[in-house]
C-alpha positions as CSV (number, residue, x, y, z in Angstrom):
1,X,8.5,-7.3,23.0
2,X,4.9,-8.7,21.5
3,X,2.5,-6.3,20.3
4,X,-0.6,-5.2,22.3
5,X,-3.1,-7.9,20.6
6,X,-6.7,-6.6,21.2
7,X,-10.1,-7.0,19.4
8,X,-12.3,-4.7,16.4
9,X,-15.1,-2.6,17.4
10,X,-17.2,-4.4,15.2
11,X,-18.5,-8.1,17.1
12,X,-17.2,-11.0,15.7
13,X,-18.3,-14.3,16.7
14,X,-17.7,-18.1,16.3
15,X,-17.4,-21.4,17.9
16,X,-16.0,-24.5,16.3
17,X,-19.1,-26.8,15.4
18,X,-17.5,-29.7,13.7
19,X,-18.2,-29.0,9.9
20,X,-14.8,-30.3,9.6
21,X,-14.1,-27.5,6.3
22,X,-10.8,-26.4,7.6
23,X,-10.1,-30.0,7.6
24,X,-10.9,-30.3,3.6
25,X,-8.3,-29.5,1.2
26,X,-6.1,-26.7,3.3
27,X,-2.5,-26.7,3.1
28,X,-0.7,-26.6,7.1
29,X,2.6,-25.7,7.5
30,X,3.9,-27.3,10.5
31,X,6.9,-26.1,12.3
32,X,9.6,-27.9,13.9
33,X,8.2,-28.1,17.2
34,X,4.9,-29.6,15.4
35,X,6.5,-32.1,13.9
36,X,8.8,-33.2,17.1
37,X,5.4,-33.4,18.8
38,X,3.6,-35.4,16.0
39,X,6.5,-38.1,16.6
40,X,6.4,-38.0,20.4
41,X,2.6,-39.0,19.7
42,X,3.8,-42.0,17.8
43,X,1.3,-42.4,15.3
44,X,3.7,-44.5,13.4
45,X,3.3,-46.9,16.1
46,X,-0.6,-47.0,15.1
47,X,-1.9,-50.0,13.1
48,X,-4.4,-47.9,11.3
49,X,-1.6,-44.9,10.2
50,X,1.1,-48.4,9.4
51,X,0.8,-47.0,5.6
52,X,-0.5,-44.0,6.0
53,X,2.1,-40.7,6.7
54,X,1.2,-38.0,9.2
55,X,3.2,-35.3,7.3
56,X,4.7,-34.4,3.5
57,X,6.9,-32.0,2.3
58,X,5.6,-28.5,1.8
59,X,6.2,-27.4,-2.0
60,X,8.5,-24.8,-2.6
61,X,9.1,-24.2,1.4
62,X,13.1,-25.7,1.3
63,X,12.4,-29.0,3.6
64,X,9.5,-27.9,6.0
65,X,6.4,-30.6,6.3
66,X,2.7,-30.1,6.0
67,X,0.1,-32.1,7.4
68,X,-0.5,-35.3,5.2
69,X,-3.8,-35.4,3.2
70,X,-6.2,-38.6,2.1
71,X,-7.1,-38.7,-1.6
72,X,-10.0,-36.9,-0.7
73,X,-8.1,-33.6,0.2
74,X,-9.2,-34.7,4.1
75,X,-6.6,-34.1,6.6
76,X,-5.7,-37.8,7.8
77,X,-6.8,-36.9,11.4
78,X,-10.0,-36.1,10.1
79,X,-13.0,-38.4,12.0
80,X,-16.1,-38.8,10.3
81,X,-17.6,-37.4,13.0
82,X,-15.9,-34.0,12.0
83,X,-13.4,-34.4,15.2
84,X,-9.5,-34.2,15.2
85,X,-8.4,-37.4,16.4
86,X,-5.2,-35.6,17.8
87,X,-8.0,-33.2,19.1
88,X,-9.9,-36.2,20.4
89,X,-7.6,-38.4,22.1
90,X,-4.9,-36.6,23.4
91,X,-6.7,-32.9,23.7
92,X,-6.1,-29.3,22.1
93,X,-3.3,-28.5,23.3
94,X,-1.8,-31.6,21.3
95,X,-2.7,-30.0,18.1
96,X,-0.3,-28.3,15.7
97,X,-0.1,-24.9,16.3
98,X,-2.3,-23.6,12.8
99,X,-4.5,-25.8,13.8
100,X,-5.2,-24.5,17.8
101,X,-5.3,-20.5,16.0
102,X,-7.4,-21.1,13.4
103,X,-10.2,-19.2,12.4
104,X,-8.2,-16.9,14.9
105,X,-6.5,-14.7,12.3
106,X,-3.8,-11.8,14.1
107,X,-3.1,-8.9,11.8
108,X,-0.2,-7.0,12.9
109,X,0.3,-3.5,12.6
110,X,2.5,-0.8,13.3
111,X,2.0,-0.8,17.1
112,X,-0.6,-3.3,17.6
113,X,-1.8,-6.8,16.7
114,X,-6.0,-7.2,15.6
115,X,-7.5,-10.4,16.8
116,X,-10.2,-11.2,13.7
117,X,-11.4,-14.2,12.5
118,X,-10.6,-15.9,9.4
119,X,-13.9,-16.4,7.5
120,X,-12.8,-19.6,5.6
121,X,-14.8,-21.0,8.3
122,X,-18.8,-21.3,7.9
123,X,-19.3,-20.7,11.6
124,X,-17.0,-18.0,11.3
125,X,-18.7,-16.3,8.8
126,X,-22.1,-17.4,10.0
127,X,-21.0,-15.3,13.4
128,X,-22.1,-18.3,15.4
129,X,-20.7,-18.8,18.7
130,X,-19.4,-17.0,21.3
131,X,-17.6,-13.1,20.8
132,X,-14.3,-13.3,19.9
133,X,-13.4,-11.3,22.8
134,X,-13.6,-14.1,25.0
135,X,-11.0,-16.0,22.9
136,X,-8.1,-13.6,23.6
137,X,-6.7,-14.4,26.5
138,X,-6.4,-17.8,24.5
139,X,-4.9,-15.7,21.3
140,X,-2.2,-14.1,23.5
141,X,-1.0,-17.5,24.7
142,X,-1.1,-19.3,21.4
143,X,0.9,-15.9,20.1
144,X,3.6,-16.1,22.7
145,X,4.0,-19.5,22.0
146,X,4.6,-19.3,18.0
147,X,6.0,-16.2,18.6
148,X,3.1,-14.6,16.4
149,X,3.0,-10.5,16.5
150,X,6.5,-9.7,17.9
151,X,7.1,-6.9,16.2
152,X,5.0,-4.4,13.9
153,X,5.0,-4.2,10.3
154,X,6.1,-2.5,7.3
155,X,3.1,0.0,6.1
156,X,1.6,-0.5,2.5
157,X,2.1,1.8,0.1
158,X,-1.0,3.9,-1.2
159,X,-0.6,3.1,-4.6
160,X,1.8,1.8,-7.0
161,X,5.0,3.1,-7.5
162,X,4.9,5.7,-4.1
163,X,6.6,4.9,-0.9
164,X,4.6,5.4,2.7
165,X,4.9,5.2,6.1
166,X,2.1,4.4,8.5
167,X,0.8,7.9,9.3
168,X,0.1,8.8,5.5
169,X,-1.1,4.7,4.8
170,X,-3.8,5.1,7.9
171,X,-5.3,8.1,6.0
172,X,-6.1,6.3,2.9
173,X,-6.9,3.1,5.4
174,X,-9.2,4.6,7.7
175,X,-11.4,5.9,4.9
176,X,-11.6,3.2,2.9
177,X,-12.5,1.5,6.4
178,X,-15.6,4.4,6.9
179,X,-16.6,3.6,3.0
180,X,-17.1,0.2,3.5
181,X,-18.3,0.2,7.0
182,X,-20.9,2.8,5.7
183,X,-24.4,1.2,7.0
184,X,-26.4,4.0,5.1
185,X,-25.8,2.3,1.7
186,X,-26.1,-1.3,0.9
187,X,-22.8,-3.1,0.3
188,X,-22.2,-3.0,-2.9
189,X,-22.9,0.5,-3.4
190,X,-20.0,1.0,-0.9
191,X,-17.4,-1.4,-2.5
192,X,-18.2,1.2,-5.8
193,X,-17.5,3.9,-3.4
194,X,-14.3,2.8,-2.1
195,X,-13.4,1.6,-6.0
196,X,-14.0,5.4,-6.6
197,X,-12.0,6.4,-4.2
198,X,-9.2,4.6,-5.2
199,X,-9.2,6.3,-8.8
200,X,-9.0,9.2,-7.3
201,X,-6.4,9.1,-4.5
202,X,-4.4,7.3,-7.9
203,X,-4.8,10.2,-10.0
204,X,-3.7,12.8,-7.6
205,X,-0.5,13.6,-6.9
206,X,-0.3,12.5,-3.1
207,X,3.6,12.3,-3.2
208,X,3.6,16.4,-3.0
209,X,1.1,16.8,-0.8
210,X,1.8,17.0,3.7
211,X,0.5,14.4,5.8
212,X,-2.3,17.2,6.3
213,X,-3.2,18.1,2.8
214,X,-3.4,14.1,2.4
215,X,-5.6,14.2,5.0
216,X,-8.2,17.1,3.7
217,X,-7.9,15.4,0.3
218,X,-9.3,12.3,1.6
219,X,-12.4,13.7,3.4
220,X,-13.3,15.6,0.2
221,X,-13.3,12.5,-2.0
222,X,-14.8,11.0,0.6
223,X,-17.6,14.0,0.7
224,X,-17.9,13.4,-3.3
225,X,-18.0,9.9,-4.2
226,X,-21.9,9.0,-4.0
227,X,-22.7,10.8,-6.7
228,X,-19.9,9.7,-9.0
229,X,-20.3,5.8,-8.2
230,X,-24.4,6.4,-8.7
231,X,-23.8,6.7,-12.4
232,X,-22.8,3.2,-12.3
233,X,-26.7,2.3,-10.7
234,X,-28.8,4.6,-12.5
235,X,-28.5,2.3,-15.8
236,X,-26.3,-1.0,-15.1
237,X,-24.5,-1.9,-18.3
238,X,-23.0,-5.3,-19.2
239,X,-19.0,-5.1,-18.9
240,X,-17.0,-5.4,-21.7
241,X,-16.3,-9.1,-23.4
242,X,-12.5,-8.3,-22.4
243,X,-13.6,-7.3,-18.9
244,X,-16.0,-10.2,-18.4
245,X,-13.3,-12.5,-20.0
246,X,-10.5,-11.2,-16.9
247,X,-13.4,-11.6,-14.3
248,X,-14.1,-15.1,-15.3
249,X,-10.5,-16.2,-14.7
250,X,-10.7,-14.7,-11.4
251,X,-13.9,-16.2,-10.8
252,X,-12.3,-19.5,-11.7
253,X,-9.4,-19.5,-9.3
254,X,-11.9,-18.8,-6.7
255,X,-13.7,-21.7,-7.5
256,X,-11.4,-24.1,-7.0
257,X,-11.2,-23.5,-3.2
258,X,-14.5,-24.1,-2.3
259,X,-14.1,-26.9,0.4
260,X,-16.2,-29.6,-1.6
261,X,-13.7,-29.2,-4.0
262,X,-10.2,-30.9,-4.2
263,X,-7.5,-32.5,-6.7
264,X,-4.6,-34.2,-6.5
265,X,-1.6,-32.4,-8.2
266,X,-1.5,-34.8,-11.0
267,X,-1.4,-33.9,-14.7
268,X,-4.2,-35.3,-15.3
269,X,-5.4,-32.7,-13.0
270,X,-3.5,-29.9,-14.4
271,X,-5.0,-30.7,-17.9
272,X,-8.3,-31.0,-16.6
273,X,-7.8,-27.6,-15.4
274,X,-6.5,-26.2,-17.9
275,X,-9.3,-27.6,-20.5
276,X,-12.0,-25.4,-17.8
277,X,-9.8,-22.2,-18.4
278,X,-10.0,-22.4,-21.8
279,X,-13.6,-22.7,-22.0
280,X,-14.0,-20.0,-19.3
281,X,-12.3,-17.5,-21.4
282,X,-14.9,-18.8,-24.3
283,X,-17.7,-18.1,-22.1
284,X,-20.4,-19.6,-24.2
285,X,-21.9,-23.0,-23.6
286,X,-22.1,-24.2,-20.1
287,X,-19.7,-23.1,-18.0
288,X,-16.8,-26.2,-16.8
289,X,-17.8,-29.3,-14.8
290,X,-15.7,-28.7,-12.3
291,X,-17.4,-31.1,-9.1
292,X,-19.7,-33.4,-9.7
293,X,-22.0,-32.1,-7.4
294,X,-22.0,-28.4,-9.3
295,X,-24.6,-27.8,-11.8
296,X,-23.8,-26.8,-15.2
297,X,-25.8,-23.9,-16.3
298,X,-24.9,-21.7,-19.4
299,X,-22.7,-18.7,-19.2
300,X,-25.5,-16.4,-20.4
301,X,-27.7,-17.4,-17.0
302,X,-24.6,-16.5,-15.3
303,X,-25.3,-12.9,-16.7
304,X,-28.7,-12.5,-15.6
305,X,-29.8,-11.5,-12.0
306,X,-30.1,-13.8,-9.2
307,X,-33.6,-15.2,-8.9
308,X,-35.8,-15.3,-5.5
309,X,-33.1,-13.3,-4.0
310,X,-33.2,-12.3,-0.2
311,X,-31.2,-9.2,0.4
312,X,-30.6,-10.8,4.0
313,X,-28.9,-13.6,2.8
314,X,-25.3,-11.5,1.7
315,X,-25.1,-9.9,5.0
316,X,-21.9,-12.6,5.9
317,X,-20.7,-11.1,2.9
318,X,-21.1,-7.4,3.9
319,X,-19.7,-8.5,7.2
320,X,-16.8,-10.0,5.2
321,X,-15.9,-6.7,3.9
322,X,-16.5,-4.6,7.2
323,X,-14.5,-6.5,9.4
324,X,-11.0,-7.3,6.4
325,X,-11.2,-3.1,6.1
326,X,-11.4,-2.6,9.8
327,X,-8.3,-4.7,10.8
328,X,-6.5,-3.7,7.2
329,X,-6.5,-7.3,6.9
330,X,-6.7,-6.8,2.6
331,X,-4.1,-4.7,2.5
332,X,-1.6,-6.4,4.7
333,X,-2.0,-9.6,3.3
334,X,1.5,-11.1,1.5
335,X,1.4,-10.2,-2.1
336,X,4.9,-8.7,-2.4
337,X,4.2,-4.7,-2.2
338,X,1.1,-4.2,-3.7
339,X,-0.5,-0.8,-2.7
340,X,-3.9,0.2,-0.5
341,X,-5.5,0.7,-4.0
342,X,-4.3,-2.5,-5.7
343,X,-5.5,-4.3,-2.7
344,X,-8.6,-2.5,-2.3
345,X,-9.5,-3.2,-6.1
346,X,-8.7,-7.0,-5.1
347,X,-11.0,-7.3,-2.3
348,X,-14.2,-5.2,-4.0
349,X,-13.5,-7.7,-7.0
350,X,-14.6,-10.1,-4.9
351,X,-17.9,-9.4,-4.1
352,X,-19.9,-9.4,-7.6
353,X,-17.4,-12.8,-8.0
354,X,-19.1,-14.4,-5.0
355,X,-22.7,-13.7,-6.4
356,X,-21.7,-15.0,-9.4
357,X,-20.6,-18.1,-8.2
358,X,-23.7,-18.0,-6.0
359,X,-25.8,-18.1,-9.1
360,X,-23.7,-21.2,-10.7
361,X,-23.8,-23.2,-7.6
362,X,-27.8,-22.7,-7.2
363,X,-28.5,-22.1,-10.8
364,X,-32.1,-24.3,-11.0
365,X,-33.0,-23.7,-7.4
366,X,-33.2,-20.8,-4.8
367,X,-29.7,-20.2,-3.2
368,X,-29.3,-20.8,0.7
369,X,-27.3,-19.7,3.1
370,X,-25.5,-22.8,3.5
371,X,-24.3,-21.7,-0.5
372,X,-23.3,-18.5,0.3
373,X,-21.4,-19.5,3.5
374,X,-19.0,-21.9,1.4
375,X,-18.5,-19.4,-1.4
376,X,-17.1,-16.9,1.2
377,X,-15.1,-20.0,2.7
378,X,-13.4,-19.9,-0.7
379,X,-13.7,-16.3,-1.1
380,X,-11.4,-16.2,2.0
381,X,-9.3,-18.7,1.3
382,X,-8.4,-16.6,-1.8
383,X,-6.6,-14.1,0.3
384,X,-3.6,-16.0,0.5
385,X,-3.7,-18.0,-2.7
386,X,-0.5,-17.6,-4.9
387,X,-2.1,-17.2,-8.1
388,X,-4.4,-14.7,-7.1
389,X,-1.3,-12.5,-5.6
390,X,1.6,-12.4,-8.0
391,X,2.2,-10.2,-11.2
392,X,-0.8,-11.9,-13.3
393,X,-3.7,-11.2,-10.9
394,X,-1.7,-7.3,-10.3
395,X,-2.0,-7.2,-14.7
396,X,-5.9,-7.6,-14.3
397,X,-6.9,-5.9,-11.6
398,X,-4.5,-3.1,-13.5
399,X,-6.4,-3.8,-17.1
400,X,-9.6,-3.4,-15.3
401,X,-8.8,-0.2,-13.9
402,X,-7.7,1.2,-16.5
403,X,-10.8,0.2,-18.6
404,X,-13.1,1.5,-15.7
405,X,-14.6,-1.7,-15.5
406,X,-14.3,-2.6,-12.4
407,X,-17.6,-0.5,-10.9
408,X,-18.9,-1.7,-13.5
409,X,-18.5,-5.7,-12.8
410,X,-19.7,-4.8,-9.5
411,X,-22.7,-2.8,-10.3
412,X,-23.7,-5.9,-12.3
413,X,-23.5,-9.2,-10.8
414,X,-24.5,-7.5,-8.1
415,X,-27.9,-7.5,-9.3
């Protein structure tokens, strides 16, 4: 039996207008029933896709396909007029099935499914179009049909090395969901609230405490964790050269999915890539030419504070956060058992990481929305990147932690 699948509280909007980023360097996995329906379409049979394939193997998925991609990272249905020609010519319905649910992201839970949106999309994280609620009738069909949300899901565990079930994960959940959601305080002063949180539920010892106790411990630290993250405000101090040296290789990864972005797996490539991670852990000089169209400031204006800066234009990113604590989107995301607090620690990283970028992409000029909107593209995209979710990216977020760094990074590049 499927799960209940049912909207946040919070409005979410979008409509698809035809920027054609989801297009641009994504990876989709096609099932079976895509690929018998690709052939049926007989695009073989097409002079213009004679030399062209339609699909590829997937890496590391034991035979399944992907869509094919140009040279460009473009899908090869991609139009220049931003249109799917599946989309186009033979309707929506045509479509592989990623492709007719995307930006509609379902988060499954214990005994219900959240319908959110998947913010890798500028309109999507724009909130430009239509409320989501009048997509799920649309969702529940798409659902049945890929047989998305069946059942509910394991819960995370609060932090590392404790087992949980869902009534003792919700706790921690829910408040990190109030924290963030917390319109009294801008949004980075509630990222460091929920990062102090997360210390503190990790220092005590939950694993003795009731369901109940868990419960009163929460709304305590809750009560208590202005003042304690205010220290890192009062007088912002420059993170460590070991911190700032982790958060640049985070930063890095990140980078590379912004959708003007893409290269081939090649060695050349790899090399290339390799050559900016080296000088990213230098950090002096200017900072990697990664895309042509990127500017090339030093590292040092990377440290300073964002220039002609319009508070309103981070409020996709504050809605970023709201909505990935509401559905427990962060913390249900596949990264092989990593707890609330590991996860949390992830997604708060990513906030001073996106104003950092910010500054390198509009370093010489005033930033616009249009910058911001792709950063959180690849912020989003991030979420399910493999490099950013195995043991390496756990060993940093754990290092910075441990150094009690991580307010700190936010507290300033979030200047």
């Amino acid at each position: 039996m499927s799960l209940p699948i049912h909207t946040l509280p919070i409005v979410e909007r979008w409509d698809c207008h035809q920027c054609g980023v989801c297009c641009r360097g994504s990876i989709v996995p096609l099932s079976d029933a895509d690929v018998a329906r690709l052939r049926e379409q007989k695009w073989h049979e097409r002079p213009e896709f004679a030399r062209v394939p339609t699909t590829a193997p997937l890496a590391g998925s034991g035979g399944r396909q992907q869509l094919a991609k140009r040279a460009d990272g473009s899908c090869v249905f991609l139009q220049e007029d931003g249109l799917c020609l599946i989309h186009k010519e033979l309707g929506f319905d045509a479509k592989p099935l990623i492709c007719r649910t995307f930006p509609l992201q379902l988060v499954p839970r214990e005994k219900d499914a959240v319908l959110t949106l998947r913010r890798a999309c500028p309109s999507a994280a724009g909130d430009r179009g239509r409320e989501l609620a009048e997509y799920l009738a649309a969702a529940r069909a798409v659902a049945a049909e890929g047989r998305l949300a069946e059942c509910g899901v394991a819960a995370p565990p609060l932090k590392p090395g404790e087992t949980s079930d869902w009534k003792r994960s919700r706790i921690v959940l829910e408040a990190l969901r109030r924290i963030t959601g917390d319109e009294r305080y801008p949004p980075i002063r509630r990222l460091a609230h929920g990062l102090e949180f997360c210390r503190l539920i990790e220092a005590a010892k939950t694993a003795d405490l009731s369901n109940a106790k868990l419960n009163e411990l929460a709304q305590v630290l809750e009560n208590n964790i202005v003042d304690e993250a205010a220290a890192h405000f009062a007088e912002r101090r420059q993170p460590s050269g070991a911190a700032r040296v982790l958060f640049r290789q985070i930063a890095l990864e990140i980078v590379r999915l912004h959708p003007n972005i893409y290269h081939q797996p090649t060695w050349s490539s790899r090399l290339r890539m390799a050559g900016w991670a080296l000088k990213t852990v230098w950090g002096r000089g200017r900072v990697p030419n990664v895309w042509r169209e990127f500017p090339q400031p030093t590292f040092a204006e990377l440290e300073q504070p964002l220039a002609h800066f319009d508070a309103s234009l981070v409020l996709p990113l504050a809605r970023y956060f709201e909505t990935t604590t509401a559905s427990y989107q962060y913390a249900l995301a596949d990264r092989g058992g990593w707890s609330v607090v590991e996860s949390y620690r992830q997604l708060a990283i990513l906030y001073p990481i996106a104003l950092w970028l910010l500054r390198w992409i509009s370093a010489g000029r005033e930033a616009t929305l249009d910058d911001l909107l792709r950063i959180l593209s690849a912020v989003d995209r991030s979420q399910g990147f493999a490099p950013l979710a195995g043991l390496k990216q756990r060993s940093r977020l754990k290092t910075l932690a441990s150094l009690g760094e991580l307010s700190t990074l936010v507290a300033w590049y979030g200047r």
